[in-house]
N, CA, C and O atoms as a GROMACS GRO file, in nm:
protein
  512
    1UNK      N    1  12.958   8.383  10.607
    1UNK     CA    2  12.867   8.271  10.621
    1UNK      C    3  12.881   8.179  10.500
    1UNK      O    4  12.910   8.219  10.387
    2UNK      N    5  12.859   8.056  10.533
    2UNK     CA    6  12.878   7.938  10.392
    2UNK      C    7  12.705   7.956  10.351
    2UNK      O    8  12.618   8.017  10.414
    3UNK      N    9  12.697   7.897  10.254
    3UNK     CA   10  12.550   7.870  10.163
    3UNK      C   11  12.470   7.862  10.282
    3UNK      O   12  12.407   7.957  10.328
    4UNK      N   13  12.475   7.722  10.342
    4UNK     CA   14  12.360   7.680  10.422
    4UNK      C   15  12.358   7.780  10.527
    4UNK      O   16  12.242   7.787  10.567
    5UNK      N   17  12.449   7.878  10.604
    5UNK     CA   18  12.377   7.969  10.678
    5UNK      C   19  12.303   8.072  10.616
    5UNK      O   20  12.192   8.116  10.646
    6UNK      N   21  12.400   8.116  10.501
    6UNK     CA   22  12.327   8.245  10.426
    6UNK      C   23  12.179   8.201  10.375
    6UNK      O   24  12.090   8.286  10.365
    7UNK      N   25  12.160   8.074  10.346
    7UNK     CA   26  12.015   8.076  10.295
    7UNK      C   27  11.899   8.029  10.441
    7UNK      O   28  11.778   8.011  10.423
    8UNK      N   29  11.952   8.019  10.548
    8UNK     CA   30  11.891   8.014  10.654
    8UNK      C   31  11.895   8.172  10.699
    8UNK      O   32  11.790   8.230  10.725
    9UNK      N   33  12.006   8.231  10.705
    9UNK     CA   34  11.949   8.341  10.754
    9UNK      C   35  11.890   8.463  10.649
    9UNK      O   36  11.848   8.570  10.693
   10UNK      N   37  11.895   8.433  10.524
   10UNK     CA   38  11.795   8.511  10.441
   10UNK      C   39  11.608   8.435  10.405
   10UNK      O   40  11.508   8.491  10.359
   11UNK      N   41  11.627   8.319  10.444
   11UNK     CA   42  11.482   8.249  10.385
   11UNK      C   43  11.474   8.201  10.272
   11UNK      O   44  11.373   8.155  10.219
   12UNK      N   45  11.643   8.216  10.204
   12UNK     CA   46  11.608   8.172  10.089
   12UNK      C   47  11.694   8.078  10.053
   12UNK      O   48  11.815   8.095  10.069
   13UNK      N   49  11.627   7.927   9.981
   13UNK     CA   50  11.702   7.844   9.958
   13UNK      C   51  11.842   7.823   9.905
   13UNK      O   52  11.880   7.908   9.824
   14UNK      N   53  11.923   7.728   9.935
   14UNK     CA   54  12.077   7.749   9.876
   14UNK      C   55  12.053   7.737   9.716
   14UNK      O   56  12.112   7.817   9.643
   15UNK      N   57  11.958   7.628   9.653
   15UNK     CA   58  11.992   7.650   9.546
   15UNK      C   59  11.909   7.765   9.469
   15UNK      O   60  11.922   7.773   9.347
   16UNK      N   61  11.827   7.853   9.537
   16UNK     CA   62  11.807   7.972   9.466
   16UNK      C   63  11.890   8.097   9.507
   16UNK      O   64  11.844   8.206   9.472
   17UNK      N   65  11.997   8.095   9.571
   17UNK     CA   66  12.118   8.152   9.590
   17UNK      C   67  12.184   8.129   9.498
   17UNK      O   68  12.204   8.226   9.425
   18UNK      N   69  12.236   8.020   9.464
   18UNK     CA   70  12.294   7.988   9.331
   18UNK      C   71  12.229   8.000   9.222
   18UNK      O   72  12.302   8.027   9.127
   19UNK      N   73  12.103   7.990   9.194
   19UNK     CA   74  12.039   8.028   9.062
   19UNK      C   75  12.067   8.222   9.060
   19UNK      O   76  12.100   8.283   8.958
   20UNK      N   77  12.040   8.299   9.218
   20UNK     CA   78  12.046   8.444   9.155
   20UNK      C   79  12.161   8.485   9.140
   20UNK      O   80  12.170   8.603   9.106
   21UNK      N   81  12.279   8.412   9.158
   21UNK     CA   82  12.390   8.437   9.167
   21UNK      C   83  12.432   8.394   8.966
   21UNK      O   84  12.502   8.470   8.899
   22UNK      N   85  12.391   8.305   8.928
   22UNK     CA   86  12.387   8.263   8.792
   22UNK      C   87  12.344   8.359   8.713
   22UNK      O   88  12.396   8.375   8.602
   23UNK      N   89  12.220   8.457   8.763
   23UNK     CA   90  12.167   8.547   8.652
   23UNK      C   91  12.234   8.641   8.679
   23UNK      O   92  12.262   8.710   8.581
   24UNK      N   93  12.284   8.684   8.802
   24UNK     CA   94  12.335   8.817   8.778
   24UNK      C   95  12.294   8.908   8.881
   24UNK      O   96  12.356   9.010   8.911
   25UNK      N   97  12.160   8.858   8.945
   25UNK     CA   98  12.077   8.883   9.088
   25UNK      C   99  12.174   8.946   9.203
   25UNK      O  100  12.169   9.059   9.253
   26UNK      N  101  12.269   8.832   9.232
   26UNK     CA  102  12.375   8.829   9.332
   26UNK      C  103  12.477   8.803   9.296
   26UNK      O  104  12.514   8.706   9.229
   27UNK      N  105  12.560   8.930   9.357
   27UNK     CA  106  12.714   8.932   9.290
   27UNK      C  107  12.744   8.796   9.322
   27UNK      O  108  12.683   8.734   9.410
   28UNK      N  109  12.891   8.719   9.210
   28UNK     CA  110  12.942   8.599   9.286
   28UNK      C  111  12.995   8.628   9.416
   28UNK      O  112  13.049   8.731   9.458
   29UNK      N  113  12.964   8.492   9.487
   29UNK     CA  114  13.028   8.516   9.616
   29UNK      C  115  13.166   8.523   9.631
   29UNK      O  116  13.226   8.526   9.524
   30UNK      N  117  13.219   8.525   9.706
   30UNK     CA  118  13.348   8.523   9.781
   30UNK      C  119  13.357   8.408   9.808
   30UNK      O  120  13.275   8.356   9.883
   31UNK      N  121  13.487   8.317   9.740
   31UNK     CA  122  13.514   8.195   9.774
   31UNK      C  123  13.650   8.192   9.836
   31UNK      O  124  13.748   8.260   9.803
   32UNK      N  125  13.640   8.081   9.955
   32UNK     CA  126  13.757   8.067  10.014
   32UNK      C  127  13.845   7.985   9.961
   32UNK      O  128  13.808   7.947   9.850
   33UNK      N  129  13.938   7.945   9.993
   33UNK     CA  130  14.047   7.889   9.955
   33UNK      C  131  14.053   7.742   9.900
   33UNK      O  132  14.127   7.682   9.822
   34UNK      N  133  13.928   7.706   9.986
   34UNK     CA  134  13.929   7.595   9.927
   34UNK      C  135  13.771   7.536   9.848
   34UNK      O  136  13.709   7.431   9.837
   35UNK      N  137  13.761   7.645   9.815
   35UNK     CA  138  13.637   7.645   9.704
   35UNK      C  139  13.496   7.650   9.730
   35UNK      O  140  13.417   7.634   9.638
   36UNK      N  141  13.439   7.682   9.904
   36UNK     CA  142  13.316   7.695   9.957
   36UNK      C  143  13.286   7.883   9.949
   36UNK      O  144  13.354   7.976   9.992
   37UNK      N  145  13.198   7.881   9.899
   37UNK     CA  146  13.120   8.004   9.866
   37UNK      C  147  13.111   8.075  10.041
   37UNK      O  148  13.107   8.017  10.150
   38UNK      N  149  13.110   8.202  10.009
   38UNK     CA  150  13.100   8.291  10.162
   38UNK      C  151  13.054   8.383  10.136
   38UNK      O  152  13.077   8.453  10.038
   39UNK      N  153  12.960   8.405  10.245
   39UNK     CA  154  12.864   8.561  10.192
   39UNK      C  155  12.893   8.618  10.322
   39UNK      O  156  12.927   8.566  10.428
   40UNK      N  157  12.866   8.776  10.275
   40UNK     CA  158  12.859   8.877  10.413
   40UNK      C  159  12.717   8.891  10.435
   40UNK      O  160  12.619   8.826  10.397
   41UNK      N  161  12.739   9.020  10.525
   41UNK     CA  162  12.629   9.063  10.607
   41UNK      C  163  12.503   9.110  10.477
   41UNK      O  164  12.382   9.092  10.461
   42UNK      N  165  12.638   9.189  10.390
   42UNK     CA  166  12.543   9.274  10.281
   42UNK      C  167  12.521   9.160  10.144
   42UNK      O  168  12.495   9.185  10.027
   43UNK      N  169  12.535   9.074  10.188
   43UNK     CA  170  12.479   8.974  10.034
   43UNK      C  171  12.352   8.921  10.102
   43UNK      O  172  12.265   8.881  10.024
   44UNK      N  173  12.327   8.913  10.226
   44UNK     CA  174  12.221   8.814  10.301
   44UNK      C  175  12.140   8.969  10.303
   44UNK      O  176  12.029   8.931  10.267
   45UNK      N  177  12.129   9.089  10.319
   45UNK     CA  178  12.053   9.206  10.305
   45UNK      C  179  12.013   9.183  10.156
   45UNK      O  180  11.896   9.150  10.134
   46UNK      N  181  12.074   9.194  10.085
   46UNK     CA  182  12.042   9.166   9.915
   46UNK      C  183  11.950   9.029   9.898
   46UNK      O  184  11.885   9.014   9.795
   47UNK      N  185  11.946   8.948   9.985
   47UNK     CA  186  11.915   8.815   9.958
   47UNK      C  187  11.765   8.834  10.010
   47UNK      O  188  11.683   8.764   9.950
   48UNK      N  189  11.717   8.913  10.108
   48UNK     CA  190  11.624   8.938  10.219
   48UNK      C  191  11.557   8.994  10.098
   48UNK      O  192  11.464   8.950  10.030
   49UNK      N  193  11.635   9.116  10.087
   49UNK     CA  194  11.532   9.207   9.951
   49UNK      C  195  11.462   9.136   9.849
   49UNK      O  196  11.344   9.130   9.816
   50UNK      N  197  11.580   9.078   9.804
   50UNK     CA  198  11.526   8.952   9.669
   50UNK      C  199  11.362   8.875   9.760
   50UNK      O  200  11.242   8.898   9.750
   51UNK      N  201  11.411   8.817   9.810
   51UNK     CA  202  11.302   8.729   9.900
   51UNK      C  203  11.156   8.824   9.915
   51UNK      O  204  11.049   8.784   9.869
   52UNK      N  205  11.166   8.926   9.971
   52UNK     CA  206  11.038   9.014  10.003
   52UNK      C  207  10.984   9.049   9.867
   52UNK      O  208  10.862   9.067   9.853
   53UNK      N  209  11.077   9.061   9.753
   53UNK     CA  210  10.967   9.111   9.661
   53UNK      C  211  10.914   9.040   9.568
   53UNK      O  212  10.816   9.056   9.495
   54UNK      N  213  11.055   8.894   9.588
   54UNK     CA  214  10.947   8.789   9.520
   54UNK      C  215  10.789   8.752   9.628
   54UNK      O  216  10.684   8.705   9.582
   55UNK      N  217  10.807   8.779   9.733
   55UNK     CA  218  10.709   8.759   9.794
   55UNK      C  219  10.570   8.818   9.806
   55UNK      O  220  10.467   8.763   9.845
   56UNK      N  221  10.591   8.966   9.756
   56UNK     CA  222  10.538   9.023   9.642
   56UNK      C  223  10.458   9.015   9.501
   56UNK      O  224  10.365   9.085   9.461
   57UNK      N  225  10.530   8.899   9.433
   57UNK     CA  226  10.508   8.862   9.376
   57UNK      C  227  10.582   8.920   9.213
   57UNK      O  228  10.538   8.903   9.099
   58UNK      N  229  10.700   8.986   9.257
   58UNK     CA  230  10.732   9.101   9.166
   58UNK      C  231  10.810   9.001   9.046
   58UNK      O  232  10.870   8.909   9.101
   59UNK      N  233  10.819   9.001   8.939
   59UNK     CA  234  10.905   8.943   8.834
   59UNK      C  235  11.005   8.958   8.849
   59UNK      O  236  11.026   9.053   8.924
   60UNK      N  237  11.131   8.887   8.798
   60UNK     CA  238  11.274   8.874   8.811
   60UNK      C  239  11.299   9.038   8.691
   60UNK      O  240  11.406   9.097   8.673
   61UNK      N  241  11.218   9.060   8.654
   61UNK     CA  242  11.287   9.174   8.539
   61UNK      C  243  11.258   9.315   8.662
   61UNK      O  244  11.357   9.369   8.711
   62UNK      N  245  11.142   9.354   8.693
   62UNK     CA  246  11.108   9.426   8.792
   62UNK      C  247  11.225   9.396   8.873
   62UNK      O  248  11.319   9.475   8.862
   63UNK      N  249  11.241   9.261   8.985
   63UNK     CA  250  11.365   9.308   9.093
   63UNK      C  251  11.427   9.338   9.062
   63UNK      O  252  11.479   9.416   9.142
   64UNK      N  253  11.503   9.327   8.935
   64UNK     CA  254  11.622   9.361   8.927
   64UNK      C  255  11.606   9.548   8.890
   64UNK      O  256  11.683   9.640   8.918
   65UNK      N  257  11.498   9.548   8.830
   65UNK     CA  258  11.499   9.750   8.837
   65UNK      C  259  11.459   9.768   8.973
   65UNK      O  260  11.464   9.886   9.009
   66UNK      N  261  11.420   9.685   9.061
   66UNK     CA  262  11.393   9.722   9.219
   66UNK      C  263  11.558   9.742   9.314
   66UNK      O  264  11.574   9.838   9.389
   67UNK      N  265  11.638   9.661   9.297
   67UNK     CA  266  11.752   9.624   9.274
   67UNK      C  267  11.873   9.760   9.247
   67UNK      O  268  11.970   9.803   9.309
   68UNK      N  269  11.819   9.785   9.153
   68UNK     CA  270  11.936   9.876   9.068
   68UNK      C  271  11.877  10.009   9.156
   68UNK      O  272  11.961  10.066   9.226
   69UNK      N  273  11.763  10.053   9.158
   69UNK     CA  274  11.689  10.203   9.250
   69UNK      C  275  11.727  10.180   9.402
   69UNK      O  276  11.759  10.280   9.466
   70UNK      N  277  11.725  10.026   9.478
   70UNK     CA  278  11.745  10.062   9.582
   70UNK      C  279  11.873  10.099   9.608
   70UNK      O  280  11.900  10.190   9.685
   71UNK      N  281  11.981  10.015   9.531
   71UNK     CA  282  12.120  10.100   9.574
   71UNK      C  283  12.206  10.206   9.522
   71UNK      O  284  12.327  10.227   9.521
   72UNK      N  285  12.052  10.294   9.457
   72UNK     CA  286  12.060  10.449   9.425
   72UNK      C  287  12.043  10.525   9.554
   72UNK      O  288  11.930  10.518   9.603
   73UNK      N  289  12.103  10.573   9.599
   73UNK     CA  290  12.040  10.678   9.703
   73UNK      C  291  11.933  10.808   9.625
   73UNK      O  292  11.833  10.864   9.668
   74UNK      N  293  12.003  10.819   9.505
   74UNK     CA  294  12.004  10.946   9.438
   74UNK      C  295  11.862  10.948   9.389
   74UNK      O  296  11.792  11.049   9.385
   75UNK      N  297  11.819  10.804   9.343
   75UNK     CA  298  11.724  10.742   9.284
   75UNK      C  299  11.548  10.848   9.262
   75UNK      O  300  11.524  10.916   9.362
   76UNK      N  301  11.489  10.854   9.200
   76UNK     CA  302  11.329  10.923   9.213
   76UNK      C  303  11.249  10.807   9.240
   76UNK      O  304  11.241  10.702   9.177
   77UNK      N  305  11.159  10.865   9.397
   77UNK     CA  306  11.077  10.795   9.407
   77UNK      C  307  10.971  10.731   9.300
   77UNK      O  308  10.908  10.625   9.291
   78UNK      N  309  10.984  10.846   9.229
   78UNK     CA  310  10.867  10.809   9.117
   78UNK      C  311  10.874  10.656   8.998
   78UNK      O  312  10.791  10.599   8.926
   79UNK      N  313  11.039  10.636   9.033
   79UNK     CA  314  11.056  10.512   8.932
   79UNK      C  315  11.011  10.395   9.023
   79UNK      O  316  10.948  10.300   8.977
   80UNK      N  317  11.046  10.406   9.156
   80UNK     CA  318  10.978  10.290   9.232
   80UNK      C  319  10.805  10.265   9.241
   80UNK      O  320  10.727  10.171   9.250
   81UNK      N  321  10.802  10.382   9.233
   81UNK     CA  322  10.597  10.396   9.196
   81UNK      C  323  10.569  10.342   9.095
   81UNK      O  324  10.488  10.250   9.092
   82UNK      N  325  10.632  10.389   8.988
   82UNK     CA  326  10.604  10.324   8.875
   82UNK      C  327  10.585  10.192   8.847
   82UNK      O  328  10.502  10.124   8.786
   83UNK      N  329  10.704  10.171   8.917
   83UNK     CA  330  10.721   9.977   8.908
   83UNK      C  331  10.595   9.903   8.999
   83UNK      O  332  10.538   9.800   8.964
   84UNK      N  333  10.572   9.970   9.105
   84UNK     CA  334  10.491   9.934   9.197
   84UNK      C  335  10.345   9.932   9.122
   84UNK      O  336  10.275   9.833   9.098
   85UNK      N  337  10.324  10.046   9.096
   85UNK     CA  338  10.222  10.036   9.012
   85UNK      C  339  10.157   9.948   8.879
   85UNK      O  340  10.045   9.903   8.853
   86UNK      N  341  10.292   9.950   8.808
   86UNK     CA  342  10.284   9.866   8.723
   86UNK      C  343  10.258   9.694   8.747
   86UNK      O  344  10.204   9.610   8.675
   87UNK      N  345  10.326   9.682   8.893
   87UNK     CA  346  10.314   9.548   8.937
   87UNK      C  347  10.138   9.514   8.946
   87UNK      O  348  10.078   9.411   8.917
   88UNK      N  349  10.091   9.630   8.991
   88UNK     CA  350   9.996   9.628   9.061
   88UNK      C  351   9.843   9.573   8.956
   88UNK      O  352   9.734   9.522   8.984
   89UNK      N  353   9.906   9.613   8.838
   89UNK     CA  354   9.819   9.658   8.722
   89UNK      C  355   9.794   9.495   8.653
   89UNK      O  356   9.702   9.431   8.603
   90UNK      N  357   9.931   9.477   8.686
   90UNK     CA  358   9.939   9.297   8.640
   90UNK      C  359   9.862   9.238   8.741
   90UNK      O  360   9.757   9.181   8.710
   91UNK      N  361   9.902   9.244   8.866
   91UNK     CA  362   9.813   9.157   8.942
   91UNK      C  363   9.653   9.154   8.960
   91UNK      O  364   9.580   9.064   9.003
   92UNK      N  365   9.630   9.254   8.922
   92UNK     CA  366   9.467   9.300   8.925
   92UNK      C  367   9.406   9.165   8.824
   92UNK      O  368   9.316   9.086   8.853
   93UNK      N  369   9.518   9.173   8.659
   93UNK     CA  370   9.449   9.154   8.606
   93UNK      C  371   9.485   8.973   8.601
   93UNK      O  372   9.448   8.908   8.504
   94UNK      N  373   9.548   8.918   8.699
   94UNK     CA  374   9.572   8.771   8.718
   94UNK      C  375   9.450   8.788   8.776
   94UNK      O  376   9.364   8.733   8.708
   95UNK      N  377   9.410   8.836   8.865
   95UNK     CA  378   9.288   8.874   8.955
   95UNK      C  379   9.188   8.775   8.940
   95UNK      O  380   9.146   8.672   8.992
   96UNK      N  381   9.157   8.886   8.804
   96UNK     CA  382   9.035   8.895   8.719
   96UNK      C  383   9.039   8.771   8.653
   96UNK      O  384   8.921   8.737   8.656
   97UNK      N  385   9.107   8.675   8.591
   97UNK     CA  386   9.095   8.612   8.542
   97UNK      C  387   9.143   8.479   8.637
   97UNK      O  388   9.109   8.373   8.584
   98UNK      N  389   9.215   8.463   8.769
   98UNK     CA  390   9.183   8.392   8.829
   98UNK      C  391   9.025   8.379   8.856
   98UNK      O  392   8.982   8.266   8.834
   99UNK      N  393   8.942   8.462   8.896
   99UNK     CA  394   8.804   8.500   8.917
   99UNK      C  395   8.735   8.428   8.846
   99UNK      O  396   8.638   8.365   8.890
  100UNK      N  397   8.780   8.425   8.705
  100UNK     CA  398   8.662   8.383   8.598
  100UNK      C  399   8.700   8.272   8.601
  100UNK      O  400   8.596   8.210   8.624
  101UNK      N  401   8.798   8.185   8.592
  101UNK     CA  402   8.876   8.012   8.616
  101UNK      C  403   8.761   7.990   8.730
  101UNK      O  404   8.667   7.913   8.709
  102UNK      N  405   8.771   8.044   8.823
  102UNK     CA  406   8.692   7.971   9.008
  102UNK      C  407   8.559   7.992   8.904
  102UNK      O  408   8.516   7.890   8.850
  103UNK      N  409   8.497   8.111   8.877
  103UNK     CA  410   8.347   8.108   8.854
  103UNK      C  411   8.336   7.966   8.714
  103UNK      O  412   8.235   7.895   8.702
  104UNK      N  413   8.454   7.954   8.633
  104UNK     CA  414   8.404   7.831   8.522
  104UNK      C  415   8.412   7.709   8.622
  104UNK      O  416   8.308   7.643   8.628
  105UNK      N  417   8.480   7.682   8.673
  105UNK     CA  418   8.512   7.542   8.753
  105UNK      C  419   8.382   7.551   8.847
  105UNK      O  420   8.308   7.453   8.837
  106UNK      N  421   8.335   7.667   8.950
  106UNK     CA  422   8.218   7.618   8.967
  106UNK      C  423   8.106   7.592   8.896
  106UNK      O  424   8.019   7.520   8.944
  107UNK      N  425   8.093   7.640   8.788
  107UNK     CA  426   7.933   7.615   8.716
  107UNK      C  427   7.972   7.427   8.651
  107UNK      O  428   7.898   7.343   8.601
  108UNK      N  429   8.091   7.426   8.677
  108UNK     CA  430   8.125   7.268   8.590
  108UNK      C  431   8.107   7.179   8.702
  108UNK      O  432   8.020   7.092   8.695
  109UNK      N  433   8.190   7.191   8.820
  109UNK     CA  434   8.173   7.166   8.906
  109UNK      C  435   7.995   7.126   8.960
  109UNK      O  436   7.961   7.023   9.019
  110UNK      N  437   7.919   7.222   8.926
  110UNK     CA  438   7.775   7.233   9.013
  110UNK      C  439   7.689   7.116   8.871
  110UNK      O  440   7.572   7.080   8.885
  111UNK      N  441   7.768   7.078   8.754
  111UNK     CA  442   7.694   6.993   8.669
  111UNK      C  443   7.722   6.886   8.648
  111UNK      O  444   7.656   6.817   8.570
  112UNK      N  445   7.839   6.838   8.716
  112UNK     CA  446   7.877   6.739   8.749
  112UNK      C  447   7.824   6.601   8.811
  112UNK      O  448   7.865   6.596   8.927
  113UNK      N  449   7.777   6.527   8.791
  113UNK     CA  450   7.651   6.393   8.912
  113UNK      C  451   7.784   6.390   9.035
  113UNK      O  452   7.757   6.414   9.153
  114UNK      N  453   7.890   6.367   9.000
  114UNK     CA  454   8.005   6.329   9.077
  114UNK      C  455   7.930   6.205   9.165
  114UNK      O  456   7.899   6.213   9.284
  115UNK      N  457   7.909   6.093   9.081
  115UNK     CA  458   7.871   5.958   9.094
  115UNK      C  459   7.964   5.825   9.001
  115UNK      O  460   8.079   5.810   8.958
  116UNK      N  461   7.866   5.764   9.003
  116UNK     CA  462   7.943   5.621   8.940
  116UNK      C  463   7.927   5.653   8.731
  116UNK      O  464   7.978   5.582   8.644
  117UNK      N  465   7.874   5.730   8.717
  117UNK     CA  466   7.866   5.768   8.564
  117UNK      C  467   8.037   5.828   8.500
  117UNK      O  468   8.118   5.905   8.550
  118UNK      N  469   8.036   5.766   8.399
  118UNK     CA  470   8.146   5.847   8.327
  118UNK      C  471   8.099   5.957   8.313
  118UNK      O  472   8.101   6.004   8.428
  119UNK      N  473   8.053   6.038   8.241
  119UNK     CA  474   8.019   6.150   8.210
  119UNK      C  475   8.013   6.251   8.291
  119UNK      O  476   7.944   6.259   8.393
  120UNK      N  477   8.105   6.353   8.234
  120UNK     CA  478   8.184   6.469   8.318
  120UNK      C  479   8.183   6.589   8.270
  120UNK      O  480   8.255   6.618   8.175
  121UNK      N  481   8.110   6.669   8.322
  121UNK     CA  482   8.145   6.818   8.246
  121UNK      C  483   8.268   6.900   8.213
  121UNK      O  484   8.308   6.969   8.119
  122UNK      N  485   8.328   6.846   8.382
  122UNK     CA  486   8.444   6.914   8.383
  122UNK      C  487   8.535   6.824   8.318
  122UNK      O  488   8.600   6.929   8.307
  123UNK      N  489   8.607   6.734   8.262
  123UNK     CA  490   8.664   6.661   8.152
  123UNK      C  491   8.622   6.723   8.002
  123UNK      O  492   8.696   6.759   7.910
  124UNK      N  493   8.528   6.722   8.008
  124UNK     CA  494   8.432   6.767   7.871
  124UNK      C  495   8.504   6.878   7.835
  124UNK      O  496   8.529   6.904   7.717
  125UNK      N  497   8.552   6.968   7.958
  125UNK     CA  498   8.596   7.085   7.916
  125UNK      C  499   8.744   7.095   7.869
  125UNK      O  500   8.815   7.153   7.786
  126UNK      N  501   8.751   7.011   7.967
  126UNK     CA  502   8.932   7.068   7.954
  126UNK      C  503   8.975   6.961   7.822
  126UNK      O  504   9.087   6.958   7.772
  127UNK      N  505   8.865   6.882   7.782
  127UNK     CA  506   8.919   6.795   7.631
  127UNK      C  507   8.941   6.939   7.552
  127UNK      O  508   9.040   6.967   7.484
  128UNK      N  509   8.811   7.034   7.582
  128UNK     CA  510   8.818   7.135   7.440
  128UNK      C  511   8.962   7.212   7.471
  128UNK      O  512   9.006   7.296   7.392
   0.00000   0.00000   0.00000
């Protein structure tokens, strides 16, 4: 497949094909003869993976230990737990502090005239 099918049939854009291919994500492709990139079956499987766990939300350092375990057979479940877990531990705590952002923006929000006055709480804040 050239770029534009492989990133149609993985979901993932051509130029973030070429960016994971830059870090190291995705082996270089296979170029033909006259210099258009070609992927197989198993780079668009690699590409799918990439895709689901950014979708996930997993960091580029994580996929790539997601990455390296899945094409362990040999691999311990327990390192994929780990990671999973660890993902998990981060996201809680975006969570939490997304949480407290919504609860400040509403109390700024609720003191706001949101009329013809300059005077703004929520400006007020984000000056500090």
């Amino acid at each position: 497949m050239n770029i534009g099918q492989a990133a149609e049939a993985s979901g993932v854009s051509a130029k973030m094909i070429r960016y994971y291919e830059n870090i190291g994500l995705l082996p270089e492709a296979y170029r033909s003869a006259s210099g258009y990139r070609k992927y197989s079956a198993a780079d668009i499987h690699r590409l799918k993976f990439v895709r689901r766990a950014r979708d996930f939300g997993f960091p580029m350092a994580q996929i790539v230990e997601l990455l390296a375990l899945w094409s362990d057979r040999a691999r311990p479940s327990s390192e994929v737990k780990r990671i999973a877990l660890a993902h998990m531990d981060e996201l809680d705590a975006k969570i939490k502090h997304l949480r407290a952002l919504q609860k400040s923006l509403k109390t700024l929000a609720s003191h706001c005239h949101g009329d013809e006055r300059p005077d703004c709480p929520i400006l007020e804040e984000l000056e500090h």
